[in-house]
matplotlib code that plots the C-alpha trace (Angstrom):
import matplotlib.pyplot as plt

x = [0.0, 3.0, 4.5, 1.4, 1.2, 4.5, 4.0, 0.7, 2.6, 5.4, 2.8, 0.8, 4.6, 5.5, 1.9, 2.6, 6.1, 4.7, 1.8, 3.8, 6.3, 3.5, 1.6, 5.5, 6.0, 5.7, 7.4, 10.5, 14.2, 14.4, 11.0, 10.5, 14.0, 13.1, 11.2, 13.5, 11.4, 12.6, 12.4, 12.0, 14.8, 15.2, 14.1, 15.2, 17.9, 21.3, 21.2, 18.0, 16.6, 13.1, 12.0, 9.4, 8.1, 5.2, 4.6, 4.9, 8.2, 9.6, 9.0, 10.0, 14.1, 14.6, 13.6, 15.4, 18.7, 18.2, 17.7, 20.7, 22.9, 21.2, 20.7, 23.9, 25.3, 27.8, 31.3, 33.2, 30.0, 29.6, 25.8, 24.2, 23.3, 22.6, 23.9, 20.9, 17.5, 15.5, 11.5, 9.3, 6.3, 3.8, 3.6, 0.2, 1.5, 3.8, 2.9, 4.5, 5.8, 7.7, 8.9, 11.5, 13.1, 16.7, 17.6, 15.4, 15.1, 12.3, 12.5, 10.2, 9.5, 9.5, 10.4, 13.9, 17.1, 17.7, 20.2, 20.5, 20.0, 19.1, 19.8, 17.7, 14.7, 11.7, 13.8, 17.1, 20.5, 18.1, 20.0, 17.1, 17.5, 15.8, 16.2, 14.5, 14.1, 12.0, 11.9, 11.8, 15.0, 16.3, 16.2, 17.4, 20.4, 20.8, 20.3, 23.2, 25.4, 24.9, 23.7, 28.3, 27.8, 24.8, 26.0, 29.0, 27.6, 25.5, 27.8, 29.9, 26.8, 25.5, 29.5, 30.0, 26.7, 27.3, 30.9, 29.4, 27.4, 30.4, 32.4, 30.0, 30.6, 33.9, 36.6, 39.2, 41.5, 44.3, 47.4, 50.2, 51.5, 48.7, 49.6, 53.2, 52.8, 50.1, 47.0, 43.7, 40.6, 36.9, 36.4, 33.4, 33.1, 31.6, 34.7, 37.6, 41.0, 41.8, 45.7, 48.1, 51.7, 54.3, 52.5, 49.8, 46.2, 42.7, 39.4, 36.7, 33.0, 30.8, 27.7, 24.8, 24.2, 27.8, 31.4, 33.5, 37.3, 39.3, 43.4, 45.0, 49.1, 51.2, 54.9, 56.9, 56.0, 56.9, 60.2, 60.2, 59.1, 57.2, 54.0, 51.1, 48.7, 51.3, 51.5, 48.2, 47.1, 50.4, 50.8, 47.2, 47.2, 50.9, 48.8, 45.7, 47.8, 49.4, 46.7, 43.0, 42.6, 39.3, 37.4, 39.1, 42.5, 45.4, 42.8, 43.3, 41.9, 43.4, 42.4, 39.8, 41.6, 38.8, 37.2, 39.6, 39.8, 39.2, 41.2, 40.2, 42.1, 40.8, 42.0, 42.2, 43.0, 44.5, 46.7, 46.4, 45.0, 43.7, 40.7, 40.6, 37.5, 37.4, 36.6, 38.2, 37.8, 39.5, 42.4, 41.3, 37.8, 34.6, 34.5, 34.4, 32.8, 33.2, 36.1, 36.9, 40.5, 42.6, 46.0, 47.3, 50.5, 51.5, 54.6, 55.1, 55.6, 57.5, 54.6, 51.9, 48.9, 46.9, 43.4, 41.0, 37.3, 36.0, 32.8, 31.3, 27.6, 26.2, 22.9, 22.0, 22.6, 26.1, 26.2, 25.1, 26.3, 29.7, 29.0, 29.1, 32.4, 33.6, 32.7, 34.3, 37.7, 36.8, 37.1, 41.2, 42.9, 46.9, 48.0, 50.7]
y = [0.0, 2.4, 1.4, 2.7, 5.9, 6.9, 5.7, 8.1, 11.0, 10.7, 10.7, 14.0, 16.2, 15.0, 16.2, 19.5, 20.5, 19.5, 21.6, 24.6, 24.1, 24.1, 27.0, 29.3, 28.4, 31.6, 33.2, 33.6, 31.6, 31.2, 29.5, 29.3, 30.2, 33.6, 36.2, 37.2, 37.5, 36.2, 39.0, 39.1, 40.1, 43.7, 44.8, 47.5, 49.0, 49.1, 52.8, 53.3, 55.4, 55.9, 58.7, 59.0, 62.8, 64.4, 66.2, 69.8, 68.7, 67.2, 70.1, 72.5, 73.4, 70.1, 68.0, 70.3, 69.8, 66.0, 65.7, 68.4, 65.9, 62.4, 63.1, 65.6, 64.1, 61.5, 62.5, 61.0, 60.0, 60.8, 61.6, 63.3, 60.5, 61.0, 59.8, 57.8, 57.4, 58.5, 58.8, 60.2, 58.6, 60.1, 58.3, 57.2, 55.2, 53.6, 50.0, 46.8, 46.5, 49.4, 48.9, 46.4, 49.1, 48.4, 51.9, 54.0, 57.9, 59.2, 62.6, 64.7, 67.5, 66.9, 68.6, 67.5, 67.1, 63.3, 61.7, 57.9, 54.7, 51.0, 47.6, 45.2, 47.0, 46.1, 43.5, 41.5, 43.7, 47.0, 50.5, 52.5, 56.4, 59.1, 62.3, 64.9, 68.6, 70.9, 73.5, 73.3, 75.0, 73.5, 70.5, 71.7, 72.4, 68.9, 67.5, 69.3, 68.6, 65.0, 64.2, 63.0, 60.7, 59.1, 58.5, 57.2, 54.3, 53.8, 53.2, 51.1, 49.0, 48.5, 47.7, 44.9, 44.0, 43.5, 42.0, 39.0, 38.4, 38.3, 36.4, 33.3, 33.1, 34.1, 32.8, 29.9, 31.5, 33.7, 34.2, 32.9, 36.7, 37.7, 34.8, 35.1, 39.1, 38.3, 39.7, 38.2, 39.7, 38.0, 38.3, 37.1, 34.0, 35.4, 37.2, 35.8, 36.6, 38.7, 39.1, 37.7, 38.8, 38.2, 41.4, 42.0, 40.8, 41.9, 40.5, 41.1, 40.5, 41.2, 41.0, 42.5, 45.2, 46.1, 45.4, 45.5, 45.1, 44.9, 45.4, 44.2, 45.3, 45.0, 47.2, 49.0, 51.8, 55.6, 56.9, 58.6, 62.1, 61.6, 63.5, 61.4, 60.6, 62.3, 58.9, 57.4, 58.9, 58.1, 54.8, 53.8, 55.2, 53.3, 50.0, 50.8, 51.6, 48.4, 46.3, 47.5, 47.7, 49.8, 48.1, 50.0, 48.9, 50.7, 52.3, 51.8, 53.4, 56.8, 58.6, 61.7, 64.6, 66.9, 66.1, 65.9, 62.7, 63.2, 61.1, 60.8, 59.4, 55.6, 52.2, 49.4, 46.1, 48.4, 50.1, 54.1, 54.0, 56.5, 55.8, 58.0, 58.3, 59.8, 58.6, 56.8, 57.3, 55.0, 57.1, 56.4, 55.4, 56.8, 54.7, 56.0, 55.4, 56.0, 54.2, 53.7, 52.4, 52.4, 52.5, 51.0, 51.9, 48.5, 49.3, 46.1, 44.0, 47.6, 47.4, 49.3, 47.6, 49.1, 48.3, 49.2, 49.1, 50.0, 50.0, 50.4, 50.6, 53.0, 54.9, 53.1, 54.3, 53.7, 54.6, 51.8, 49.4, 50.8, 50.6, 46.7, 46.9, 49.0, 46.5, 44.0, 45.8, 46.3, 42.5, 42.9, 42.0, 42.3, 38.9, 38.0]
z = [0.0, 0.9, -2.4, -4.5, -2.4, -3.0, -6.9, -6.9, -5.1, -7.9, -10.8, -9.2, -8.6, -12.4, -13.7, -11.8, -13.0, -16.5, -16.6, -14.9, -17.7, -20.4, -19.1, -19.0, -22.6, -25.3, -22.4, -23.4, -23.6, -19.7, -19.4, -15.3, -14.8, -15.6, -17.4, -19.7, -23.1, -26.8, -29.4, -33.0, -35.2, -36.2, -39.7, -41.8, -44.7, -44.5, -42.9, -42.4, -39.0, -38.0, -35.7, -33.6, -33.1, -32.8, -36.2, -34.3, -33.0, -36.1, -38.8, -36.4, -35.3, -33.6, -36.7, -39.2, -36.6, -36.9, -41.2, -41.5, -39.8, -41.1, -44.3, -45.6, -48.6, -48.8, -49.6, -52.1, -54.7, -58.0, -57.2, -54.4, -51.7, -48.2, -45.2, -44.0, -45.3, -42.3, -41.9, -39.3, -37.3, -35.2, -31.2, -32.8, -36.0, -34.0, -34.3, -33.7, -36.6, -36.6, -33.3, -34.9, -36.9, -36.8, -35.9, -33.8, -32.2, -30.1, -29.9, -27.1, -25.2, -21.3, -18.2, -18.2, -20.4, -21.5, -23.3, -23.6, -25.6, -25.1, -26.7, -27.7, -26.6, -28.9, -31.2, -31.4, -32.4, -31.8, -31.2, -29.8, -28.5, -26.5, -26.4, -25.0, -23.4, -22.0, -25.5, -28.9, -28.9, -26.4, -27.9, -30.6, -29.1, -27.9, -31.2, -32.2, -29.2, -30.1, -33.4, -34.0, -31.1, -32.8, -36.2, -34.8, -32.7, -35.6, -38.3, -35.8, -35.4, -38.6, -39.8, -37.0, -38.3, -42.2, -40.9, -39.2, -42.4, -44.7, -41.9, -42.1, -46.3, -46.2, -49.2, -49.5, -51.7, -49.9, -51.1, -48.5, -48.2, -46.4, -43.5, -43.9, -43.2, -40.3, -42.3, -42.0, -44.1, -44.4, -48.4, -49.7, -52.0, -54.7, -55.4, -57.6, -57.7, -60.7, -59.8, -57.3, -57.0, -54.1, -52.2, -53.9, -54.0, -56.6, -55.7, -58.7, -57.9, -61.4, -62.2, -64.7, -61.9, -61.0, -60.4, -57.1, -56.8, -53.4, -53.7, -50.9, -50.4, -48.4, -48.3, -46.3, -43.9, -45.3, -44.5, -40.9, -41.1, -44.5, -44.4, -42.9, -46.2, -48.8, -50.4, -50.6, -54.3, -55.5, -53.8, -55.0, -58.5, -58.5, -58.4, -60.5, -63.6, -63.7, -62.2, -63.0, -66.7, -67.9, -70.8, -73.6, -74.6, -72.7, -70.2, -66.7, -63.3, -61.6, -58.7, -60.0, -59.3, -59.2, -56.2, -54.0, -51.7, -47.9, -45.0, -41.7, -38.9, -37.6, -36.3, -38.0, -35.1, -32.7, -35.9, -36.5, -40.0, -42.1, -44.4, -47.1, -49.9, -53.0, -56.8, -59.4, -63.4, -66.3, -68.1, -71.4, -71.2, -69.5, -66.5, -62.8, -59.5, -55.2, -53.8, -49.9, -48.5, -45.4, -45.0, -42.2, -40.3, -38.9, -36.6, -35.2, -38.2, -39.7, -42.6, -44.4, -44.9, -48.0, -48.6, -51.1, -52.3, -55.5, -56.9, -60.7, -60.8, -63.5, -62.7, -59.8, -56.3, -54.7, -50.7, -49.1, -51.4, -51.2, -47.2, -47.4, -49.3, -46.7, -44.4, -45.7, -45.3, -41.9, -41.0, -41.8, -38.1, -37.9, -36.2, -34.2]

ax = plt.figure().add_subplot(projection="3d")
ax.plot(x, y, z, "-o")
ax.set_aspect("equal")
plt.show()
């Protein structure tokens, strides 16, 4: 008799914990370890922002503070393009739907001034920000004090992001320079390699929409006391000339000359680098498009580590495609 009470005590404590563990499920990852809830993924464009204002707020200073930053044109492209593609939502259209946007800013007026973001909070690898203050103008002001901030933790987002992607697809062709000068770069498969020499590497991606190259080269640092960035349209229009033939026989790529690239200081694995845009036209031929590249000052290995993206892609729009490019250089790491 003992035996077949405990039996039917076992039986009710098993029927318990299952229904408890049936009636937590939907809940989230922990289950009835916690409360923590599972969230869709985000949605959205490469580059894409959504704001949510209040239509008084967002076409008066505040709003026009915010699209002057977002959406100033890209340097370095042969047609206007902005920064980001941004659009506007009042609290009231604010669905579910939208509230996996990949990229999102709530602006508002309130009785104090607020600054701050949050991960994560509506949908998976979500970048959401509030800001807020007590004016119009005031908040204004605070648009402006940190509208740099913004687009920086932005683009370092959305590059880490594109990054992983290429880094799950990434190519089995690398010529044994790279390794035996301790570089390591995530390119694509679809690329091929067009040329290989003993420190130089092109990667060609073409198709009906476009074509992509990536020059990878390695050589020595610049002479000590050489002027920081002196080098780089000489170094890179060195390469092109012999290396990147335009369609038309004896054509080749140069550096445009008439918009003048622009370098900004960066780090590239822990390296000072300088990343440097411009555009690029075929001597010879009627060919051009944006390029980005990096230069990077390796002073452990006594080495400078030049890459380069550039893109062809005739009347179609170039900035965020030119963005994945870019983040495919930005999987290069200097080894030991």
């Amino acid at each position: 008799m003992n035996a077949l009470k405990s039996f039917f005590l076992l039986f009710v404590s098993l029927t318990l914990v299952s229904a408890c563990t049936n009636s937590e499920e939907g809940k989230g990852a922990s289950g009835i370890f916690g409360s923590e809830k599972v969230l869709p993924p985000s949605n959205g464009g490469i580059l894409d922002i959504l704001v949510i204002a209040e239509d008084k707020v967002w076409d008066g200073p505040a709003g026009d503070a915010f699209l002057k930053h977002f959406t100033a044109m890209t340097y370095g492209l042969p047609q206007p393009e902005p920064l980001y593609t941004v659009r506007q939502v009042g609290s009231r259209d604010f669905g579910d739907l939208l509230k996996r946007s990949r990229y999102l800013v709530l602006l508002s007026l309130g009785d104090s001034t607020i600054f701050t973001s949050e991960n994560d909070k509506w949908a998976r690898d979500q970048l959401v920000f509030y800001l807020q203050a007590p004016t119009e103008a005031l908040l204004r002001k605070h648009i402006l004090a940190k509208n740099k901030e913004m687009d920086a933790l932005i683009e370092q987002r959305e590059m880490l992001r594109m990054s992983k992607r290429i880094a799950a697809l990434t190519h089995k062709l690398y010529p044994d320079f790279l390794a035996e000068n301790h570089i390591k770069i995530s390119i694509p498969k679809d690329f091929e390699i067009s040329v290989e020499k003993k420190n130089l590497v092109i990667y060609w991606r073409r198709t009906k929409v476009n074509d992509m190259g990536i020059i990878i080269y390695r050589g020595p640092l610049p002479q000590e006391g050489a002027i920081i960035g002196e080098h780089l349209v000489p170094l890179r229009d060195s390469l092109t000339k012999l290396y990147v033939a335009g369609a038309r026989e004896n054509s080749y790529m140069v550096t445009e000359d008439l918009i003048k690239p622009q370098s900004e200081p960066t780090e590239i694995s822990n390296n000072f680098a300088l990343k440097t845009r411009g555009l690029w036209r075929s001597e010879g031929d009627i060919m051009g498009g944006p390029f980005v590249s990096y230069s990077i000052y390796d002073e452990k290995h006594k080495q400078l580590i030049y890459i380069d993206a550039f893109l062809l892609q005739p009347d179609k729009k170039k900035r965020k495609t030119l963005f994945e490019l870019e983040s495919i250089l930005n999987t290069l790491e200097i080894t030991d």
